[in-house]
C-alpha positions as a Markdown table, in Angstrom:
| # | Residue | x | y | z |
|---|---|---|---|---|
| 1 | Unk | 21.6 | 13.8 | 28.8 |
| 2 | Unk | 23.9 | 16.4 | 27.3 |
| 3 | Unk | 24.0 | 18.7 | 24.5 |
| 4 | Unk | 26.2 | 17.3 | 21.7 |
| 5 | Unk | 26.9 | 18.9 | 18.4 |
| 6 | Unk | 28.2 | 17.4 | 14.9 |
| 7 | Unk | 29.8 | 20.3 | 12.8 |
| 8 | Unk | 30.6 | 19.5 | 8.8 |
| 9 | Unk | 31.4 | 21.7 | 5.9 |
| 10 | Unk | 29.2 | 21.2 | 2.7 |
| 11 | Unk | 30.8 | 22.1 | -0.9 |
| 12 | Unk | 27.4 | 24.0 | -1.7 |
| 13 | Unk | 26.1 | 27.3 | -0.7 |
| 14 | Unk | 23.2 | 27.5 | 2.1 |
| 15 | Unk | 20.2 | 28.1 | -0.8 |
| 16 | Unk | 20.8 | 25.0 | -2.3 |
| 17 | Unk | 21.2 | 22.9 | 1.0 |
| 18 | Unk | 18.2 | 24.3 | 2.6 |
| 19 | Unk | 16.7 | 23.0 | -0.9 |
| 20 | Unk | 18.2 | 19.4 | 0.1 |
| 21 | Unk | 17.1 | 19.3 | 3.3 |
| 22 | Unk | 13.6 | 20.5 | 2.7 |
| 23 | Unk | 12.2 | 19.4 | -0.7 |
| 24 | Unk | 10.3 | 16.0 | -1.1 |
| 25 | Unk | 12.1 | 15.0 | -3.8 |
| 26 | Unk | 15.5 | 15.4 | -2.4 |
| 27 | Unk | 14.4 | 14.9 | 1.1 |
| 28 | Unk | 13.3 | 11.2 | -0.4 |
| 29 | Unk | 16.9 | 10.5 | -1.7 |
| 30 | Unk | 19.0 | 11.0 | 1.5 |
| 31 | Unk | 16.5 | 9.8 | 3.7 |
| 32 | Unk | 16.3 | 7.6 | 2.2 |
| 33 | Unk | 12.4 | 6.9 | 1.3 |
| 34 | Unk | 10.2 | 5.5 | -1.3 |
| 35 | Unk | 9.6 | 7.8 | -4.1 |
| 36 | Unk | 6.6 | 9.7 | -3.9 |
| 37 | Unk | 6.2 | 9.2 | -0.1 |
| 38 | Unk | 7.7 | 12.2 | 1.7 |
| 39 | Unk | 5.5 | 15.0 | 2.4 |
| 40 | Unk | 7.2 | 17.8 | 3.9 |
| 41 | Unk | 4.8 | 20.8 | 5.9 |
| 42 | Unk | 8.2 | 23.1 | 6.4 |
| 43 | Unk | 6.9 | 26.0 | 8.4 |
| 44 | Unk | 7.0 | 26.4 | 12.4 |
| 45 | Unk | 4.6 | 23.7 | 13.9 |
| 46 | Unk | 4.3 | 21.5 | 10.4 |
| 47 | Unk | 5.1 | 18.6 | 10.0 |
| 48 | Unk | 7.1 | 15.6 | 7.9 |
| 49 | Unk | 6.1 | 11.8 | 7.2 |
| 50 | Unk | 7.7 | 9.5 | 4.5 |
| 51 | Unk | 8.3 | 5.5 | 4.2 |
| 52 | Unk | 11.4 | 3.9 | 4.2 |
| 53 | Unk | 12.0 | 0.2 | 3.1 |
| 54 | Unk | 13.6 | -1.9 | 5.2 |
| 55 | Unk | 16.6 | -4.1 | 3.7 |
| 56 | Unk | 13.9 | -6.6 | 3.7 |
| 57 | Unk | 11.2 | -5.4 | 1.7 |
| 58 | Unk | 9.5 | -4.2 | 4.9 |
| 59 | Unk | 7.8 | -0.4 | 4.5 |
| 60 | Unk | 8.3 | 1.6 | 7.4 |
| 61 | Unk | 6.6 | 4.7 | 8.0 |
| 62 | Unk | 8.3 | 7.7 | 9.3 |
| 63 | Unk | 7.1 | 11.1 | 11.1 |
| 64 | Unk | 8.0 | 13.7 | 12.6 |
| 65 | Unk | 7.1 | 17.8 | 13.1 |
| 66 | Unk | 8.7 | 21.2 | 12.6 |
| 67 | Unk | 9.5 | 22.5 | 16.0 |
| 68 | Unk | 11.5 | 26.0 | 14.5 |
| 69 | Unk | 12.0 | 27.0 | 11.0 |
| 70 | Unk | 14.1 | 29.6 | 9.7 |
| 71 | Unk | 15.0 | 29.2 | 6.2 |
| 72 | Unk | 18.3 | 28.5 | 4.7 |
| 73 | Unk | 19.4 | 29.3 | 8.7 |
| 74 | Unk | 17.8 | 27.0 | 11.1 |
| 75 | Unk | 15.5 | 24.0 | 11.1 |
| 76 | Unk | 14.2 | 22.5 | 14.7 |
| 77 | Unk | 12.8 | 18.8 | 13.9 |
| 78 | Unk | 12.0 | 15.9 | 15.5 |
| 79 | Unk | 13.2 | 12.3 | 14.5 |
| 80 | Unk | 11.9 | 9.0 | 14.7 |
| 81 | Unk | 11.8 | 8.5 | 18.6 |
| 82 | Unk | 10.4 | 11.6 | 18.8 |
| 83 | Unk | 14.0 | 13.0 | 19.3 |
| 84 | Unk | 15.0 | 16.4 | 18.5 |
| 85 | Unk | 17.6 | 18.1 | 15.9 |
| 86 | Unk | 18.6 | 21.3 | 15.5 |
| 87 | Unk | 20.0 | 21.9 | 11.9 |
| 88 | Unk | 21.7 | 25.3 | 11.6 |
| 89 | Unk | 23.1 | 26.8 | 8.5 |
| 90 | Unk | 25.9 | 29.2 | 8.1 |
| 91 | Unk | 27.2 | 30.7 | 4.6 |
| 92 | Unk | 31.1 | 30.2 | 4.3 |
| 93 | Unk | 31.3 | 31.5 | 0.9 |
| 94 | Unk | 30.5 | 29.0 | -1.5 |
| 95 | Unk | 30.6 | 26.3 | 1.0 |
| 96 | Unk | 27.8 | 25.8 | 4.1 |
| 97 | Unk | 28.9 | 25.0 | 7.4 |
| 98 | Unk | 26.3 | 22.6 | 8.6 |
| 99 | Unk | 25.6 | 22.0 | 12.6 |
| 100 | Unk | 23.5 | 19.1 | 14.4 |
| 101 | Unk | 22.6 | 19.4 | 17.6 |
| 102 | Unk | 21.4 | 16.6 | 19.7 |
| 103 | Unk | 20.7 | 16.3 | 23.5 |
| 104 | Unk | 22.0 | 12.8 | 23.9 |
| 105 | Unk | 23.7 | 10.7 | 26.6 |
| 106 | Unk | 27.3 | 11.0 | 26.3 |
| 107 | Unk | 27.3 | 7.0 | 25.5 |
| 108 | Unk | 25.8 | 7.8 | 22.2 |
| 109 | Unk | 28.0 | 10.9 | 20.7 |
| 110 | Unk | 30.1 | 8.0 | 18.4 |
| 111 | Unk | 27.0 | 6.6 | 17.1 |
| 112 | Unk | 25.0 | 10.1 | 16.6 |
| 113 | Unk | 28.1 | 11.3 | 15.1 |
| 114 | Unk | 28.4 | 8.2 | 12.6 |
| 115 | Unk | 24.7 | 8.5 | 11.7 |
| 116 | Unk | 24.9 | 12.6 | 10.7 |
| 117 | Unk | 28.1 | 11.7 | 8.5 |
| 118 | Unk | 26.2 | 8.6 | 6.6 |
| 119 | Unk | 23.0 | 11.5 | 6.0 |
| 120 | Unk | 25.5 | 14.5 | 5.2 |
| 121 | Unk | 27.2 | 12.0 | 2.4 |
| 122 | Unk | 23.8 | 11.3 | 1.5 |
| 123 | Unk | 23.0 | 15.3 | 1.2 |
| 124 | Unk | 26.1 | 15.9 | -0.4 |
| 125 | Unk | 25.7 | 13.1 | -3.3 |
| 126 | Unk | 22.3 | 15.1 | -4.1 |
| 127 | Unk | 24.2 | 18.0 | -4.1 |
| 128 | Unk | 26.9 | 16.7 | -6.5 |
| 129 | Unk | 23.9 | 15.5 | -8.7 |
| 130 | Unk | 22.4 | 19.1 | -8.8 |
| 131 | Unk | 25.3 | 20.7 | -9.6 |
Protein backbone atom coordinates (compact mmCIF):
# COMPACT_ATOMS: atom_id res chain seq x y z
CA UNK A 1 0.00 0.00 0.00
CA UNK A 2 1.15 3.60 -0.52
CA UNK A 3 -0.14 6.95 -0.08
CA UNK A 4 -1.37 8.37 -3.43
CA UNK A 5 -2.84 11.80 -3.91
CA UNK A 6 -5.10 13.23 -6.86
CA UNK A 7 -4.82 17.17 -6.94
CA UNK A 8 -7.50 19.28 -9.26
CA UNK A 9 -8.47 22.87 -9.35
CA UNK A 10 -12.29 23.62 -9.03
CA UNK A 11 -13.68 27.02 -10.76
CA UNK A 12 -15.62 27.67 -7.44
CA UNK A 13 -14.55 29.00 -4.08
CA UNK A 14 -14.18 26.52 -1.00
CA UNK A 15 -17.87 27.63 0.61
CA UNK A 16 -19.62 26.45 -2.14
CA UNK A 17 -17.68 23.17 -2.72
CA UNK A 18 -17.81 22.19 0.86
CA UNK A 19 -21.66 22.79 0.12
CA UNK A 20 -21.27 20.15 -2.86
CA UNK A 21 -19.54 17.73 -1.19
CA UNK A 22 -21.63 17.76 1.96
CA UNK A 23 -25.37 18.58 1.22
CA UNK A 24 -27.94 15.63 0.43
CA UNK A 25 -29.17 17.15 -2.33
CA UNK A 26 -26.02 17.85 -4.13
CA UNK A 27 -24.28 14.96 -2.61
CA UNK A 28 -27.26 12.83 -4.45
CA UNK A 29 -26.33 14.37 -7.90
CA UNK A 30 -22.55 13.50 -8.16
CA UNK A 31 -22.80 10.43 -6.36
CA UNK A 32 -24.74 9.70 -8.03
CA UNK A 33 -27.94 8.46 -5.91
CA UNK A 34 -31.61 8.21 -5.96
CA UNK A 35 -33.25 11.32 -4.97
CA UNK A 36 -34.30 11.53 -1.54
CA UNK A 37 -31.80 8.77 -0.36
CA UNK A 38 -28.66 10.31 0.91
CA UNK A 39 -28.51 11.12 4.42
CA UNK A 40 -25.47 12.85 5.36
CA UNK A 41 -24.39 13.03 9.58
CA UNK A 42 -21.25 15.55 8.62
CA UNK A 43 -19.55 15.95 11.98
CA UNK A 44 -16.46 13.86 13.32
CA UNK A 45 -17.64 10.25 13.88
CA UNK A 46 -21.09 10.60 11.76
CA UNK A 47 -21.90 9.08 9.30
CA UNK A 48 -23.29 8.85 5.35
CA UNK A 49 -25.60 6.17 3.50
CA UNK A 50 -27.46 6.67 0.14
CA UNK A 51 -28.67 4.15 -2.83
CA UNK A 52 -27.40 4.10 -6.13
CA UNK A 53 -29.11 2.36 -9.09
CA UNK A 54 -27.34 0.10 -10.93
CA UNK A 55 -27.41 0.45 -14.94
CA UNK A 56 -29.84 -2.23 -14.41
CA UNK A 57 -32.47 -1.11 -12.35
CA UNK A 58 -30.71 -2.78 -9.35
CA UNK A 59 -30.68 -0.40 -5.97
CA UNK A 60 -27.66 -0.51 -4.27
CA UNK A 61 -27.11 0.73 -0.94
CA UNK A 62 -24.13 2.75 0.09
CA UNK A 63 -22.48 3.68 3.53
CA UNK A 64 -19.94 4.97 4.89
CA UNK A 65 -18.67 7.30 8.28
CA UNK A 66 -17.01 10.63 8.97
CA UNK A 67 -13.59 9.80 10.23
CA UNK A 68 -12.29 13.93 10.43
CA UNK A 69 -14.32 16.93 9.62
CA UNK A 70 -13.17 20.29 9.22
CA UNK A 71 -15.32 22.38 7.25
CA UNK A 72 -14.75 23.93 3.94
CA UNK A 73 -10.89 22.56 4.85
CA UNK A 74 -10.85 18.86 5.31
CA UNK A 75 -13.16 15.89 5.22
CA UNK A 76 -11.82 12.20 6.32
CA UNK A 77 -14.49 9.55 4.94
CA UNK A 78 -14.70 6.21 4.26
CA UNK A 79 -15.90 4.61 0.86
CA UNK A 80 -17.66 1.63 -0.09
CA UNK A 81 -14.98 -1.02 0.84
CA UNK A 82 -14.60 0.61 3.80
CA UNK A 83 -11.72 2.54 2.23
CA UNK A 84 -10.58 5.82 3.28
CA UNK A 85 -10.37 9.43 1.62
CA UNK A 86 -9.06 12.40 2.73
CA UNK A 87 -10.66 15.46 0.88
CA UNK A 88 -8.73 18.63 1.67
CA UNK A 89 -9.68 22.10 0.58
CA UNK A 90 -7.56 25.06 -0.12
CA UNK A 91 -8.86 28.67 -1.24
CA UNK A 92 -7.00 29.80 -4.53
CA UNK A 93 -8.92 32.88 -4.94
CA UNK A 94 -11.97 32.26 -6.60
CA UNK A 95 -10.96 28.81 -7.55
CA UNK A 96 -10.50 25.68 -4.85
CA UNK A 97 -7.72 23.52 -5.12
CA UNK A 98 -9.19 20.11 -4.31
CA UNK A 99 -6.83 17.04 -2.98
CA UNK A 100 -7.71 13.15 -2.60
CA UNK A 101 -5.76 11.14 -0.74
CA UNK A 102 -5.92 7.41 -0.93
CA UNK A 103 -3.60 4.68 0.59
CA UNK A 104 -3.66 2.34 -2.40
CA UNK A 105 -1.37 -0.23 -4.10
CA UNK A 106 0.60 1.46 -6.62
CA UNK A 107 -1.34 -0.98 -9.32
CA UNK A 108 -4.37 1.12 -8.73
CA UNK A 109 -3.14 4.94 -8.94
CA UNK A 110 -4.54 4.96 -12.97
CA UNK A 111 -7.87 3.74 -11.87
CA UNK A 112 -8.19 5.84 -8.46
CA UNK A 113 -7.13 8.68 -10.52
CA UNK A 114 -9.76 8.07 -13.32
CA UNK A 115 -12.54 7.48 -10.72
CA UNK A 116 -11.75 11.13 -8.64
CA UNK A 117 -11.83 12.93 -12.23
CA UNK A 118 -15.35 11.25 -13.35
CA UNK A 119 -16.72 12.54 -9.38
CA UNK A 120 -14.83 16.01 -9.62
CA UNK A 121 -16.75 16.46 -13.26
CA UNK A 122 -19.69 15.34 -11.49
CA UNK A 123 -18.99 18.09 -8.56
CA UNK A 124 -18.14 20.64 -10.96
CA UNK A 125 -21.49 20.22 -13.22
CA UNK A 126 -23.36 20.99 -9.83
CA UNK A 127 -21.25 23.76 -9.46
CA UNK A 128 -21.92 25.10 -12.93
CA UNK A 129 -25.68 24.60 -12.15
CA UNK A 130 -25.48 26.69 -8.89
CA UNK A 131 -23.83 29.34 -10.33
Amino acid sequence: MGEFTVTRTLAAPCERVWQVLTQAPHFERWLPAKPGTAVLDVRTGGSWQATVVSEGGEEIPLTGRYDEVRAAERLVMTVPGDAVTEITLAAAGDTTEIAYTFDVPEDMHGMVEASVDTVLGKVSQVLDELG
